[in-house]
C-alpha positions as CSV (number, residue, x, y, z in Angstrom):
1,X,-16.8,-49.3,-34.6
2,X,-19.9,-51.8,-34.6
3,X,-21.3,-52.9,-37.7
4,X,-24.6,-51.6,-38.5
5,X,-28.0,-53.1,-37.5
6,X,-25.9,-54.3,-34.1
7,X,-28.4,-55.1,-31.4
8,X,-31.5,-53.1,-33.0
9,X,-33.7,-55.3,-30.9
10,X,-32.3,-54.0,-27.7
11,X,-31.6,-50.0,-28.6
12,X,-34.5,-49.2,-30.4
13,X,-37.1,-49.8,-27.8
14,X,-35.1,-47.9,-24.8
15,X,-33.8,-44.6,-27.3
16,X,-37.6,-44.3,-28.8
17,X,-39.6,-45.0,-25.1
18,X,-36.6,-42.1,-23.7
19,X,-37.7,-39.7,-26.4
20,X,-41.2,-40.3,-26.4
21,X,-41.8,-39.9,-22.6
22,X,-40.7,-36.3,-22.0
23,X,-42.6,-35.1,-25.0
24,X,-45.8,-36.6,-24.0
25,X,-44.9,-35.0,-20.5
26,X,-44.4,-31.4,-21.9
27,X,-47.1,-31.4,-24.8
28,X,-50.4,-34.0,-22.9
29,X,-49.7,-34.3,-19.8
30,X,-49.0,-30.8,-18.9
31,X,-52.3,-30.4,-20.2
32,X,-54.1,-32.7,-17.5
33,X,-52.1,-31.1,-14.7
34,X,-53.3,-27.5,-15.2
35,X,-56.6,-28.8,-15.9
36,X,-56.9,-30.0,-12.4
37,X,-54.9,-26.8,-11.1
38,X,-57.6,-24.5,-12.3
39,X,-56.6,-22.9,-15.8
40,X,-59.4,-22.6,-18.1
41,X,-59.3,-24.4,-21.9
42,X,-57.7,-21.5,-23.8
43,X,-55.3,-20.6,-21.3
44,X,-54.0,-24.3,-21.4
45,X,-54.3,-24.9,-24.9
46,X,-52.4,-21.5,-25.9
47,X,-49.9,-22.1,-22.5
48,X,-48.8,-25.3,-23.6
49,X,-48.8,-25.0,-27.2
50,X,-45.8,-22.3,-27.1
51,X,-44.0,-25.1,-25.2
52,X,-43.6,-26.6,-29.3
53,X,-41.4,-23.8,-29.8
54,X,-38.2,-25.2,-29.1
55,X,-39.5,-28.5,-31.6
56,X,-40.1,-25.2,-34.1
57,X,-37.2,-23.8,-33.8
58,X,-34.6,-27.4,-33.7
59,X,-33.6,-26.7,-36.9
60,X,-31.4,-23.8,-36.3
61,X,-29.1,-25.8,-33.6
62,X,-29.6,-29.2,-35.6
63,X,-26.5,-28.3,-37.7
64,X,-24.3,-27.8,-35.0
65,X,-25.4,-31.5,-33.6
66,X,-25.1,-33.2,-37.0
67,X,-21.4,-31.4,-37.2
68,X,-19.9,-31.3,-33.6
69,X,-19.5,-34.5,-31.5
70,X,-21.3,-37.8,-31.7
71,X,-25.3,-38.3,-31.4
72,X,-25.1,-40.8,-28.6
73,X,-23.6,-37.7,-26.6
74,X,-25.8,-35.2,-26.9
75,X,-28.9,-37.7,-26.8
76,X,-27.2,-39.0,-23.0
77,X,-26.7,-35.5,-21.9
78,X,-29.9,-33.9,-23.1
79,X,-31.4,-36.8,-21.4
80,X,-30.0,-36.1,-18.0
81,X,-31.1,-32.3,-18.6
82,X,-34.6,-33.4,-19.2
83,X,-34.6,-35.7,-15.8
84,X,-33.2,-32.1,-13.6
85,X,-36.1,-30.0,-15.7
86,X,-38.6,-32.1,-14.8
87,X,-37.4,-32.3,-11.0
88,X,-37.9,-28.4,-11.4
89,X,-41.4,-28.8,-12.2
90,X,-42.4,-30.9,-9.0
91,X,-41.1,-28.8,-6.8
92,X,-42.5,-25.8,-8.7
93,X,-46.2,-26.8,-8.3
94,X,-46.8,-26.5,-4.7
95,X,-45.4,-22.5,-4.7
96,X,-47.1,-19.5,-5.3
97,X,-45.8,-18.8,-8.6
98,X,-46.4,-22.6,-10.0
99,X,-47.5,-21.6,-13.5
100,X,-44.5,-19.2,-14.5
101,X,-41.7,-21.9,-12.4
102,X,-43.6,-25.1,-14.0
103,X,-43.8,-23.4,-17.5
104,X,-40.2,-22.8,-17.4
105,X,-39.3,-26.1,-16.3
106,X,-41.6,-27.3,-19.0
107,X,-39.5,-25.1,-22.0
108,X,-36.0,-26.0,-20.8
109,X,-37.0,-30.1,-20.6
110,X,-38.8,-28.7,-24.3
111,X,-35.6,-27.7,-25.1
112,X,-33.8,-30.5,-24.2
113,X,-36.4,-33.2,-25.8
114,X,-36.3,-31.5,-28.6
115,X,-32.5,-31.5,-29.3
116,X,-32.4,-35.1,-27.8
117,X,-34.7,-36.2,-30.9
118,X,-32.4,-34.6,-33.1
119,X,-30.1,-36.8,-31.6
120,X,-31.6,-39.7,-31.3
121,X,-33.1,-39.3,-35.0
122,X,-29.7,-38.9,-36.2
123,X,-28.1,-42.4,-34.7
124,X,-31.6,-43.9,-35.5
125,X,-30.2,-43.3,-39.6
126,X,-26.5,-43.3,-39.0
127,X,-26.9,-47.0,-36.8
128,X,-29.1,-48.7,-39.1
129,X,-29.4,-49.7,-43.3
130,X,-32.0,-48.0,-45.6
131,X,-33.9,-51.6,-45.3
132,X,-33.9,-52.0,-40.9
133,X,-35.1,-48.1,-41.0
134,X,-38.5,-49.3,-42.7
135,X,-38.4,-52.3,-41.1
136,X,-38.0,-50.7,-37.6
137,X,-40.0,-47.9,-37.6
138,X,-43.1,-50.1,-36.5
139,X,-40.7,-51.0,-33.6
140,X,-40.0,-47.6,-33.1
141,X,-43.3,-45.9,-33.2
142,X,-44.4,-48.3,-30.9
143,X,-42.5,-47.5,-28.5
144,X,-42.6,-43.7,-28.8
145,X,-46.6,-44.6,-28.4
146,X,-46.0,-46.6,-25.6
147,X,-44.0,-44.0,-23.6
148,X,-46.8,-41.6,-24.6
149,X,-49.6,-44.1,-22.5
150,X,-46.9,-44.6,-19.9
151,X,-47.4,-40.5,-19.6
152,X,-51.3,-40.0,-20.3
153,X,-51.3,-43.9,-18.5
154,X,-49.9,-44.9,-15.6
155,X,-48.6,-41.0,-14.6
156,X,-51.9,-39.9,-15.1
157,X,-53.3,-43.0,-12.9
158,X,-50.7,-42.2,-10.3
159,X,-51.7,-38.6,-10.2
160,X,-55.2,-39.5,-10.1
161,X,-54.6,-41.8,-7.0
162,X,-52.5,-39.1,-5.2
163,X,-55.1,-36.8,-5.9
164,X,-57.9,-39.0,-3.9
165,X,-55.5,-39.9,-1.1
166,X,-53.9,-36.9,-0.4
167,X,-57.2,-34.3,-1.2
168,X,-54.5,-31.7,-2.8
169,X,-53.8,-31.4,-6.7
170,X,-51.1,-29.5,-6.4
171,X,-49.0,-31.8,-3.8
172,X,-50.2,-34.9,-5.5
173,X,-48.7,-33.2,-8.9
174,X,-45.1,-32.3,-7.8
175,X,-44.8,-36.2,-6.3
176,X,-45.9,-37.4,-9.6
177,X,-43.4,-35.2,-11.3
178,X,-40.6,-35.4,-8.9
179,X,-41.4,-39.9,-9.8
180,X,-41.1,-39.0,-13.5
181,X,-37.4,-37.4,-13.2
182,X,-36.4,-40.3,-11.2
183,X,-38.2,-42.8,-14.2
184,X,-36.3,-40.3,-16.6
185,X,-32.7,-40.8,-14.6
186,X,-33.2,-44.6,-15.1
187,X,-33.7,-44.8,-18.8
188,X,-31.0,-42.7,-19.5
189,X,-28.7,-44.6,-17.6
190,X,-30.1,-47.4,-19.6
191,X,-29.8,-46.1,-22.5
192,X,-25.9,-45.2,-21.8
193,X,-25.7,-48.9,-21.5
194,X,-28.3,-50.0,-24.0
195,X,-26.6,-48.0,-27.1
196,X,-23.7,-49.1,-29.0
197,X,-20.7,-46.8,-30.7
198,X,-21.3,-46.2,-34.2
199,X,-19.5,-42.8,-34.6
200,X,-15.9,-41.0,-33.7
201,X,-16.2,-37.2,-32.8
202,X,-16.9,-34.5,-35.1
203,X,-15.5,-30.8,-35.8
204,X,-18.2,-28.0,-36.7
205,X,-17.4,-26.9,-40.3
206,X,-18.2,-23.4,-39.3
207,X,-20.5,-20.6,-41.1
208,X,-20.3,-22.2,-44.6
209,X,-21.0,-25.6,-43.3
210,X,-24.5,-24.5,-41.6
211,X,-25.7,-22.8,-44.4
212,X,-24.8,-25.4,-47.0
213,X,-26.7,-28.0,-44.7
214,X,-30.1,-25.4,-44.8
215,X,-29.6,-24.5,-48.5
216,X,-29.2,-28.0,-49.3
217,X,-32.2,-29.1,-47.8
218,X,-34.7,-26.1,-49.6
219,X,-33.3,-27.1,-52.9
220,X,-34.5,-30.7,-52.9
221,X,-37.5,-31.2,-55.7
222,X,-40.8,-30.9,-54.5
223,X,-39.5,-29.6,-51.4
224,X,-42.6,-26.6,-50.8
225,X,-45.1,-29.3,-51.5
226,X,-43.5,-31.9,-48.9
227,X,-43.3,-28.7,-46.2
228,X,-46.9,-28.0,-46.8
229,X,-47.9,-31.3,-46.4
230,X,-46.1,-31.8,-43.3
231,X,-47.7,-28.6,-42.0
232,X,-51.6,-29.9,-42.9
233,X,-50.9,-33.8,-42.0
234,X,-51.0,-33.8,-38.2
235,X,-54.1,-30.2,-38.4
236,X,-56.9,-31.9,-37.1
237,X,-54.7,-34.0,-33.8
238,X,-52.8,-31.1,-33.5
239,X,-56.3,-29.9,-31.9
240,X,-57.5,-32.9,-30.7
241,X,-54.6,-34.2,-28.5
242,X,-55.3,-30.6,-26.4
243,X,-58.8,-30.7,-25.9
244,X,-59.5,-34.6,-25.7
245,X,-58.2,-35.0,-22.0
246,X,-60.5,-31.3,-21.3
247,X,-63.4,-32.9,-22.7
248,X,-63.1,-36.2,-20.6
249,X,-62.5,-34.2,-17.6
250,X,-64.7,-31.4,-17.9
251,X,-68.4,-31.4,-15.7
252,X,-71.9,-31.9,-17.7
253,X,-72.7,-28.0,-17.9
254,X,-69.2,-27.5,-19.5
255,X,-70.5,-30.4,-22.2
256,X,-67.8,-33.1,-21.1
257,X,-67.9,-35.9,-19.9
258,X,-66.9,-35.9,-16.0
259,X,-64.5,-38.7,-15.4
260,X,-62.5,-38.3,-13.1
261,X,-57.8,-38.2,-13.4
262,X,-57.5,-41.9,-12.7
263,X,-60.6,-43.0,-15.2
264,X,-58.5,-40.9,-17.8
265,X,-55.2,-42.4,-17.4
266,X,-57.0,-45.7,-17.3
267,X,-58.4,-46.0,-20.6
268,X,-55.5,-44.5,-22.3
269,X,-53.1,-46.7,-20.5
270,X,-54.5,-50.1,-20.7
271,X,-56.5,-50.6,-23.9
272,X,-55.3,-47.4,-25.8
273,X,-51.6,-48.9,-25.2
274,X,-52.8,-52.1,-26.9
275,X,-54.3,-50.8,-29.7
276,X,-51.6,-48.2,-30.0
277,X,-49.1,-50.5,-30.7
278,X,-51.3,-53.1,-32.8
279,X,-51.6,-50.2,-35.4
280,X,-47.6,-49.0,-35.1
281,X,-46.1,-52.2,-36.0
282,X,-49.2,-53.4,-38.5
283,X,-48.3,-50.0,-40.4
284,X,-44.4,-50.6,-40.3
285,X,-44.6,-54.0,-41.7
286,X,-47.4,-52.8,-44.4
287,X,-44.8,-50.0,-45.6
288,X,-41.8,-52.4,-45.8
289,X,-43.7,-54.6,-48.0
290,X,-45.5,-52.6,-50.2
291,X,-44.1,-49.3,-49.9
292,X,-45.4,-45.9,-49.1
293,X,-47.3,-45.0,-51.9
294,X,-49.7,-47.8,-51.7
295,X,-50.4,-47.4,-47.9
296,X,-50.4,-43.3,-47.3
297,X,-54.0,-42.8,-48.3
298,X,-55.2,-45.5,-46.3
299,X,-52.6,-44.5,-42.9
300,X,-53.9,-40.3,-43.4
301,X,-57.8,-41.4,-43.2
302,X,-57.1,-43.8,-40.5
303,X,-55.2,-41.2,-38.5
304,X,-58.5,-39.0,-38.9
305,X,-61.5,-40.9,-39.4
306,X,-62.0,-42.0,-35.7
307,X,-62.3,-38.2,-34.8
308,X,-65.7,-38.6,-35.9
309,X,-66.5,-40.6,-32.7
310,X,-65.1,-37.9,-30.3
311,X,-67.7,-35.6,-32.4
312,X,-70.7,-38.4,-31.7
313,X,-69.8,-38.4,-28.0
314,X,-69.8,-34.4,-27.8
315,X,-73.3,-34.5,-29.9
316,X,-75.1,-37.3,-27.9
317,X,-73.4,-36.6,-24.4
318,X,-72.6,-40.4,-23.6
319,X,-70.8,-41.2,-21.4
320,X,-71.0,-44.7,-21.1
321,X,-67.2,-46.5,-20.7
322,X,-67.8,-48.9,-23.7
323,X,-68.4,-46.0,-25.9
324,X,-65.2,-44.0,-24.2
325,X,-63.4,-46.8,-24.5
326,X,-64.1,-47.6,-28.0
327,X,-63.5,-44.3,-29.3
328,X,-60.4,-44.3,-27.6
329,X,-59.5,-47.8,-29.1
330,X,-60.2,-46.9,-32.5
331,X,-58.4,-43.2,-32.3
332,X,-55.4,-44.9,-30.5
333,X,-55.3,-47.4,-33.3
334,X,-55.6,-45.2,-36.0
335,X,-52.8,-42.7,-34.8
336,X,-50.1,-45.6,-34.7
337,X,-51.1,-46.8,-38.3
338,X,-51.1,-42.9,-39.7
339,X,-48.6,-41.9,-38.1
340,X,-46.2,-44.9,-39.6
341,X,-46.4,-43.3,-42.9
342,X,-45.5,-40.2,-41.4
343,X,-42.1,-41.2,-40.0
344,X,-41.2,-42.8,-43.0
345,X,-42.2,-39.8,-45.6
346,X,-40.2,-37.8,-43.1
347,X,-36.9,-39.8,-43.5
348,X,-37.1,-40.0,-47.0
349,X,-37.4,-36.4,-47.7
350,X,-34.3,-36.2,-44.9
351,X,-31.6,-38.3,-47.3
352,X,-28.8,-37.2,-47.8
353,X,-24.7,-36.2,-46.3
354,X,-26.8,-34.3,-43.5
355,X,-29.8,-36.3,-42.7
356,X,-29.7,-36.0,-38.9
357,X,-30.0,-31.9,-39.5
358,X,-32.4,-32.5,-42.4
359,X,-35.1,-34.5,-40.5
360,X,-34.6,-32.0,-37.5
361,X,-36.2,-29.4,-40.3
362,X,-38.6,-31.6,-41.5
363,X,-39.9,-32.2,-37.8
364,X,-39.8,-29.0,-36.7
365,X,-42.3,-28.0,-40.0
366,X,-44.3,-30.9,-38.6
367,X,-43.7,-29.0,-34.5
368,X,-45.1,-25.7,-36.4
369,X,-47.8,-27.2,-37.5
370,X,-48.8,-28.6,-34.2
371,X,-47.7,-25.5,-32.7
372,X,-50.0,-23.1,-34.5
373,X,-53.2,-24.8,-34.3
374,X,-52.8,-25.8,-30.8
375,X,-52.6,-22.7,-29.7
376,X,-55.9,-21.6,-31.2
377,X,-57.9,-24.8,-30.1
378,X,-59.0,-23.9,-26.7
379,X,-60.5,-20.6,-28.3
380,X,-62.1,-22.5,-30.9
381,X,-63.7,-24.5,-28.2
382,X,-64.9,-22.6,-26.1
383,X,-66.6,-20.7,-29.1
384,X,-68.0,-23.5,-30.5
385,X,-68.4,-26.3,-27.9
386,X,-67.3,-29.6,-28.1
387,X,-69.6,-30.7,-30.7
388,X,-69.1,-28.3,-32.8
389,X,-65.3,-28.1,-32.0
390,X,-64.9,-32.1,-33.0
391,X,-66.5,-31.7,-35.9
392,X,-64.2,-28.5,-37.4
393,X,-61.4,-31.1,-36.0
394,X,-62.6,-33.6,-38.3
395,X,-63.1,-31.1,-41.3
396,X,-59.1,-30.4,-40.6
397,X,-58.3,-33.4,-42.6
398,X,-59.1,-31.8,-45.7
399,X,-55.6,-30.0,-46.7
400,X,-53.6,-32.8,-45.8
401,X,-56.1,-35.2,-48.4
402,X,-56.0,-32.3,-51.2
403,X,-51.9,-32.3,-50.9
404,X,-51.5,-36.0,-51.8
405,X,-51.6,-35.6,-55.5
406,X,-49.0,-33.0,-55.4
407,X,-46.6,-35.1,-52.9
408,X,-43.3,-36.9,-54.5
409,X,-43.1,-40.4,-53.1
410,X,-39.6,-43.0,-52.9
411,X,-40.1,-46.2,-55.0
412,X,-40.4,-48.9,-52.4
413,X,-38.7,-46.7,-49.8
414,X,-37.6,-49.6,-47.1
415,X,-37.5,-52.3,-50.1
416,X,-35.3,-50.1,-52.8
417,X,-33.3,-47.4,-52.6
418,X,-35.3,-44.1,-51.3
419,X,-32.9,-42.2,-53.7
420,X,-35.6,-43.5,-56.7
421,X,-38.4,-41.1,-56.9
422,X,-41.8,-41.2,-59.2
């Protein structure tokens, strides 16, 4: 067995960029793609927001990973699944029934990602001490982020620049998809490498041991006011992250701003990358010296405050690439700070004998409530336009900032034990 903390450096960047790449596929990306394939705003956003399901829905099979086998298994193996789904979905784009073969490509990879960050959450707490967690998740956010820009980045760019050479979305699609299986192949096989053992195989404990791992989790204190919080944290870029790419995109009589693919992946994969990770590791390191407490208020407003400047944009219709580019800078920014308090509110309220299948629950509350809402925002767009759609995304901040009074935080969680609640 390897002692704990065991080559951090090296794992922790290649597990987190593997698990963040196929979601950003499934859940942004997929959103650019039927953009330029012709859907319209609420068949996208209501399309790709059922793809969340299987993210909803990890916590019924999280047990059975937590109990059977070793996490660095399943994480390998889901990995290679999501590399053959995503295959599936280039060659599904050029046929006549794209949307119904890509869209099932898209849930089984879903699938597959989803039980993969089960997995990967799971040796993430069983490989590392309470302290390296907090430490780490800087490192670790980052590097989800970055495999996010790598997917609204440099895939986007690449299917932007097919799309100009060859004339045909749809063929300039299924080659960028059929490159991001092949990208997906090679990081597992890295990661096989990359990952050391820190477990010996497990035997399922059967009926009793599934349901003591769900009632166990339902019982801890304060438990309905961490769920709703969860729910309400991410409301307002559970909208955003659907319609932000649409507004870009979209023409000047649809009130966007008419860049083209490329321009898109551009911004978000040179200067949104930057930024990205600036606010990831700043937030990581503010958490694991002061704690959460101190630093949540501050992380929740920064994750929603720069919606304000994708409202200004809608309102004043400029289109100018310093203006993008800053709002893009400044939103970019502000998710990797927020979202740093996130993952660490999430493991704490995950301690415990079955953490792995604990923080599957807690982010599958969070999956719901990205689910739900994303679902409705192409509706609530096209009823209100982008002005007025920015705005109610900004106004979606306002249960999440209510919660925080009822919220139980760890003392120090990252400096002290996280088993010492206020």
């Amino acid at each position: 067995m390897t002692p704990k903390d065991k080559k951090a450096w090296w794992w922790v960047p290649s597990l987190y960029f593997t698990q963040g790449l196929p979601y950003v596929l499934v859940v942004t990306v997929s959103v650019i793609m039927y953009k330029q394939l012709g859907l319209g705003n609420a068949e996208i956003g209501l399309y790709t927001s059922w793809l969340y399901l299987p993210w909803v829905l990890k916590p019924l099979w999280s047990p059975w990973v937590d109990l059977k086998g070793t996490k660095r298994r399943w994480f390998l193996w889901m990995q290679l699944l999501i590399a053959l789904s995503l295959f599936g979905v280039g060659l599904s784009v050029p046929t006549d029934v794209f949307l119904t073969a890509t869209l099932a490509c898209f849930w089984m990879a879903s699938f597959a990602s989803a039980t993969n960050d089960i997995a990967s959450d799971g040796y993430y707490m069983i490989a590392l001490s309470e302290k390296k967690q907090s430490f780490f998740v800087g490192l670790r956010s980052t590097f989800y982020r970055l495999a996010m820009i790598t997917g609204q980045g440099l895939i986007v760019i690449l299917a932007g620049f097919l799309e100009q050479r060859l004339g045909d979305p749809a063929r300039a699609w299924s080659l960028t998809m059929v490159f991001t299986a092949f990208l997906m192949l090679l990081l597992t096989v890295g990661n096989f490498f990359a990952t050391p053992v820190y477990e010996v195989n497990r035997t399922p404990e059967g009926g009793q041991g599934f349901i003591k791992v769900l009632r166990d989790f339902f019982l801890k204190p304060g438990i309905g006011w961490a769920i709703a919080f969860i729910l309400s944290y991410r409301l307002g870029e559970s909208q955003l992250v659907k319609m932000a790419a649409p507004f870009l995109l979209d023409t000047d009589s649809a009130g966007g701003l008419n860049y083209s693919t490329e321009a898109v992946g551009t911004i978000y994969g040179t200067l949104g990358i930057l930024f990205l990770s600036a606010g990831g590791i700043l937030g990581g390191i503010l958490i694991s010296r002061d704690g959460l407490k101190k630093w949540m208020l501050p992380m929740l407003l920064a994750l929603n405050l720069p919606n304000l400047l994708y409202a200004l944009l809608a309102w004043t219709g400029e289109k100018s690439l310093w203006a993008v580019s800053g709002t893009v800078i400044l939103e970019q920014f502000g998710y990797g700070f927020g979202f740093a308090a996130f993952l660490i509110y999430l493991i704490y309220i995950s301690q415990g004998p079955y953490k792995t299948a604990h923080y599957a629950l807690a982010t599958g509350f969070m999956a719901l409530g990205m689910m739900l809402p994303g679902m409705a925002s192409g509706f609530i767009q096209e009823s209100l336009g982008y002005p007025g759609f920015f705005l109610w995304v900004v106004a979606a901040a306002l249960p999440s900032l209510i919660l925080l009074k009822y919220i139980r935080y760890p003392r120090d969680f990252g400096k002290k034990s996280a088993e010492n609640d206020v």
